[in-house]
C-alpha positions as CSV (number, residue, x, y, z in Angstrom):
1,X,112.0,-122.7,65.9
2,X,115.6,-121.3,65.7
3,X,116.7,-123.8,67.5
4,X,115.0,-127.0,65.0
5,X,116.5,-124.8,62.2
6,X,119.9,-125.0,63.7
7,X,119.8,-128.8,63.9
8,X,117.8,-130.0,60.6
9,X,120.8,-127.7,59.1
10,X,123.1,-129.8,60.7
11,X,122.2,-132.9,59.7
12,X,121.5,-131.2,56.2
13,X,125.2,-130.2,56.6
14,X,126.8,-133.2,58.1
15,X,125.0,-135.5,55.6
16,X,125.0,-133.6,52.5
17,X,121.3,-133.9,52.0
18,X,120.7,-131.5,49.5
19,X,122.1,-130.1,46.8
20,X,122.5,-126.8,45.0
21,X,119.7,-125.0,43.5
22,X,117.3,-128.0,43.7
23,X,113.8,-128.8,44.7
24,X,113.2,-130.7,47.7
25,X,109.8,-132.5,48.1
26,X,108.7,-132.8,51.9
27,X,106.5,-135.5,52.8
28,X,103.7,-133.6,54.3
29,X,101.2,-136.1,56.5
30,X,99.5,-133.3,58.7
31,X,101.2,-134.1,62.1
32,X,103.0,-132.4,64.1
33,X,106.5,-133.9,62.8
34,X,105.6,-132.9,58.8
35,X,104.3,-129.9,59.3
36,X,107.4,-128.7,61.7
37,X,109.7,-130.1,59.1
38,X,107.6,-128.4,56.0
39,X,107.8,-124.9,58.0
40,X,112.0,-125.0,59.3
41,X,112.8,-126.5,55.1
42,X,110.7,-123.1,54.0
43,X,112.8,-121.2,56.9
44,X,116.5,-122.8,56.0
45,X,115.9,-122.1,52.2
46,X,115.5,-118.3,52.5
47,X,119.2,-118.1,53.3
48,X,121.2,-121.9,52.9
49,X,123.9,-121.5,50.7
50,X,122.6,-124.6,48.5
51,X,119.6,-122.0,47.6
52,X,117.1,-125.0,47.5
53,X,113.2,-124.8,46.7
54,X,110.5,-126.7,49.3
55,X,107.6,-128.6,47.9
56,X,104.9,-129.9,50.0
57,X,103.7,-133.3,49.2
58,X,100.6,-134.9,50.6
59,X,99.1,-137.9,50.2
60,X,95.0,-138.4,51.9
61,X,95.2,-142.5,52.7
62,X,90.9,-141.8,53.1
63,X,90.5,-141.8,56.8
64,X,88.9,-138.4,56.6
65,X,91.3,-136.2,57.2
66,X,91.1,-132.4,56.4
67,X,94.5,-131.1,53.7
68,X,92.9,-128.1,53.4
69,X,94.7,-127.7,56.7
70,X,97.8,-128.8,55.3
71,X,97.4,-126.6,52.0
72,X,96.6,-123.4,53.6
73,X,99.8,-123.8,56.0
74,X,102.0,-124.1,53.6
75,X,100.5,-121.3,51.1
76,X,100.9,-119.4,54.6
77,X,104.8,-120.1,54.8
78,X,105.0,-119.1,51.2
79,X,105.8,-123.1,50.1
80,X,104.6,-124.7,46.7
81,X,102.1,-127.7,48.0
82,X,100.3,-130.6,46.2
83,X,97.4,-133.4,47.8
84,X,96.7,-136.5,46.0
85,X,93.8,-138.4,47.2
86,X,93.6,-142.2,47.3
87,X,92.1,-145.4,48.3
88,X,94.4,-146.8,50.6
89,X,92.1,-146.9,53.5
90,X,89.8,-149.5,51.0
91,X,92.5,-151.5,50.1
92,X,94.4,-151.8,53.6
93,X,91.0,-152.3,55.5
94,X,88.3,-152.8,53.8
95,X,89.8,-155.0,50.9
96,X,92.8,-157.2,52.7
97,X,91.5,-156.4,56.4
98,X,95.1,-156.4,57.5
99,X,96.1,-157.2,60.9
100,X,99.0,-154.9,61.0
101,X,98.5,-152.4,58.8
102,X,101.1,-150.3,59.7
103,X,103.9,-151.8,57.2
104,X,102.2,-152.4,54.2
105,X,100.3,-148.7,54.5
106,X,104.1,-147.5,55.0
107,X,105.3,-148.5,52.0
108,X,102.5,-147.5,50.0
109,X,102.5,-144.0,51.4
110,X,105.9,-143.9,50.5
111,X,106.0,-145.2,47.3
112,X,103.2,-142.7,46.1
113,X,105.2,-139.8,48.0
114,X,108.6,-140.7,45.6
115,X,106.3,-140.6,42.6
116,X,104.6,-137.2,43.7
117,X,108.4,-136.1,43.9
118,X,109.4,-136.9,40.6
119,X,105.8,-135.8,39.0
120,X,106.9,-132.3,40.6
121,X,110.3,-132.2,39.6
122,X,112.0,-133.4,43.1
123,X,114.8,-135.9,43.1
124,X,114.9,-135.4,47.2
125,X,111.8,-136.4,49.4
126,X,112.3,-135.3,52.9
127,X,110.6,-137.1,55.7
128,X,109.8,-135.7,59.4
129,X,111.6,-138.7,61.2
130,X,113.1,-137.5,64.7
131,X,115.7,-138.7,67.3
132,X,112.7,-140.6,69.3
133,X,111.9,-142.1,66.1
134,X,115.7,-143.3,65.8
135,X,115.6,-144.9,68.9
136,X,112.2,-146.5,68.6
137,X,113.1,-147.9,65.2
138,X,116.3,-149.6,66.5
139,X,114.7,-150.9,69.8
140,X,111.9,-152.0,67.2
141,X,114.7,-154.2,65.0
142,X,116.8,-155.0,68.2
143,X,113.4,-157.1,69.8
144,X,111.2,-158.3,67.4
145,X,113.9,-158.7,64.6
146,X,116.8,-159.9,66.4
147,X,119.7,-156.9,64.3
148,X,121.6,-154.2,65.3
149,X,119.2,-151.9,62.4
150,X,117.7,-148.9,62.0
151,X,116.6,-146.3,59.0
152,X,119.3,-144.4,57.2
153,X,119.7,-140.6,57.1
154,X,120.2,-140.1,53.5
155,X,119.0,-143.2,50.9
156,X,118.9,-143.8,47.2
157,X,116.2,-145.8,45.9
158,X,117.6,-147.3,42.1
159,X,113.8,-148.1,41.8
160,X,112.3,-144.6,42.3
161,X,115.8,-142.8,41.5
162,X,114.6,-141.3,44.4
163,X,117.0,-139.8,47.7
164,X,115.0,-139.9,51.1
165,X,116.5,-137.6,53.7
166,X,115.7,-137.0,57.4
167,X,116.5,-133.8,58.2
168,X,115.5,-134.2,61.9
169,X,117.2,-136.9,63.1
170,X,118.8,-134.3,65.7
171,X,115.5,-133.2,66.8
172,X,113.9,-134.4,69.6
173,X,110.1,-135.1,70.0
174,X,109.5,-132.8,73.0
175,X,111.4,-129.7,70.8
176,X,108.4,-130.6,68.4
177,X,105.9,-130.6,70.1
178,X,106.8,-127.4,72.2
179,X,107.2,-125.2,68.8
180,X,104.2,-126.6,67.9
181,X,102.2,-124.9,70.8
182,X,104.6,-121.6,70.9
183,X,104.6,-121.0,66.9
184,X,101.0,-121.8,66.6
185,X,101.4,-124.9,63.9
186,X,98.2,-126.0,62.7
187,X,97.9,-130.0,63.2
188,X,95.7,-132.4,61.7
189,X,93.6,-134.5,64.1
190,X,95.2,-138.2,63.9
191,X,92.2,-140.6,62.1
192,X,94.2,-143.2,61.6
193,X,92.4,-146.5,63.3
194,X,95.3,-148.2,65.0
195,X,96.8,-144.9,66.2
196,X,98.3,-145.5,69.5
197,X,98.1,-149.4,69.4
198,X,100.9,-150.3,67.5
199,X,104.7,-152.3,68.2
200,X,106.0,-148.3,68.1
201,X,103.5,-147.0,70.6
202,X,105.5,-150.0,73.1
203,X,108.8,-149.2,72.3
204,X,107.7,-145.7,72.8
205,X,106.9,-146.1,76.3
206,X,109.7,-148.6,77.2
207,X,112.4,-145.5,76.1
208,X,110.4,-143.7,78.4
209,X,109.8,-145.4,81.4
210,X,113.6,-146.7,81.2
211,X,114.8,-143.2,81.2
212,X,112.5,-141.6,84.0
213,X,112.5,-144.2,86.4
214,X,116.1,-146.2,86.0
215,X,118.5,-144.7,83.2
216,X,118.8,-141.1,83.2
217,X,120.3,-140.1,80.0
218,X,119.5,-143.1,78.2
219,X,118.3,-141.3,74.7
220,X,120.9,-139.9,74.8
221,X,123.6,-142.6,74.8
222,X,121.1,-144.9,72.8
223,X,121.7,-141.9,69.5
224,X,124.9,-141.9,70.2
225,X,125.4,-145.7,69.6
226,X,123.5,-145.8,66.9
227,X,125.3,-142.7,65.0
228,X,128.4,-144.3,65.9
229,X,127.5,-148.1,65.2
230,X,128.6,-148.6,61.4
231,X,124.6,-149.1,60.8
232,X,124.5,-148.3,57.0
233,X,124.4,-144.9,56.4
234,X,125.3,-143.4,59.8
235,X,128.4,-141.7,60.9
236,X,129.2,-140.7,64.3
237,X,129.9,-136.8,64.1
């Protein structure tokens, strides 16, 4: 855990993420990712010089998933936490029977995360994007969109007067997943129907297999140009 904490204040650092004495939302889903990022926030605030606050902020999409996990954890780590239940499932499923669901569910989790933020007095949402989700992202634009993209580290939305950070962008997938297991960090059981079957899930395994079987090191050098490709946003420290 030391070790996350060292690198999501990094990036915190590097990027100027947050500010003094304010309160910073975190986008709390109930995976691993979230609920890492929810508990190394809590951690850095106890002794960052900005003297931030954490908020959790949840939002159930109605696949069934338990928050009380999710509101218990962060009442554990001593963090301020709020669920707001809606009917995305109907609408995305049931309603327009998308066939990729993935994008338009994105953007309406995320919009009702920047308005939970504001309702709670956040101007900062934080979400638990990693490295691996870096590189998936830009393999994702690279192939099916034909551009040298990829999310930004720190953005302002006019429309929400909202600034979404990613802390974690340093952090690697397998660090996750092994403080997980050694810290004991409750995680929700995924529900989500298309879990696993998606464009991600492919570029996923491509980064994988390219790296185990012909390209050692290729994550590596694949962050590295990206943080030092001019995408907008990104700065090669």
């Amino acid at each position: 855990m030391k070790r996350i904490v060292s690198l999501v204040r990094k990036a915190i650092d590097e990027y100027g993420m947050i500010r003094e004495n304010e309160r910073v939302a975190v986008g709390v889903s109930g995976g691993k990712d979230s609920m890492v990022l929810l508990n190394a926030l809590a951690n850095l605030s106890r002794y960052h010089p900005k003297n931030f606050t954490v908020v959790g902020v949840a939002i159930d999409p109605g696949f069934g998933g338990d928050y009380s996990i999710v509101e218990e954890f962060a009442e554990k780590i001593g963090v301020e936490c709020h669920v707001k239940k809606t009917q995305f499932k109907e609408i995305i499923f049931d309603e327009r029977k998308e066939q990729s669901p993935c994008s338009l569910c994105s953007k309406m989790r995320r919009g009702a995360l920047n308005d939970m933020a504001k309702e709670y007095g956040c101007d900062t949402l934080a979400l638990g994007h990693h490295q691996d989700d870096v590189l998936e992202t830009f393999f994702l634009s690279l192939l099916y969109e034909g551009r040298v993209n990829c999310f930004s580290p720190f953005t302002y939305l006019d429309r929400s007067r909202v600034t979404q950070i990613r802390p974690m962008i340093y952090v690697r997938e397998t660090d996750i997943k092994s403080v997980v297991k050694r810290c004991n960090i409750p995680v929700m059981p995924k529900v989500c129907p298309v879990d696993g079957t998606t464009k991600r899930a492919d570029m996923k395994e491509i980064i994988k297999d390219l790296e185990k079987k012909t390209t050692p090191g290729l994550k590596k050098r694949l962050f590295h140009a990206v943080s030092s490709s001019g995408i907008d946003g990104w700065r090669d420290f």
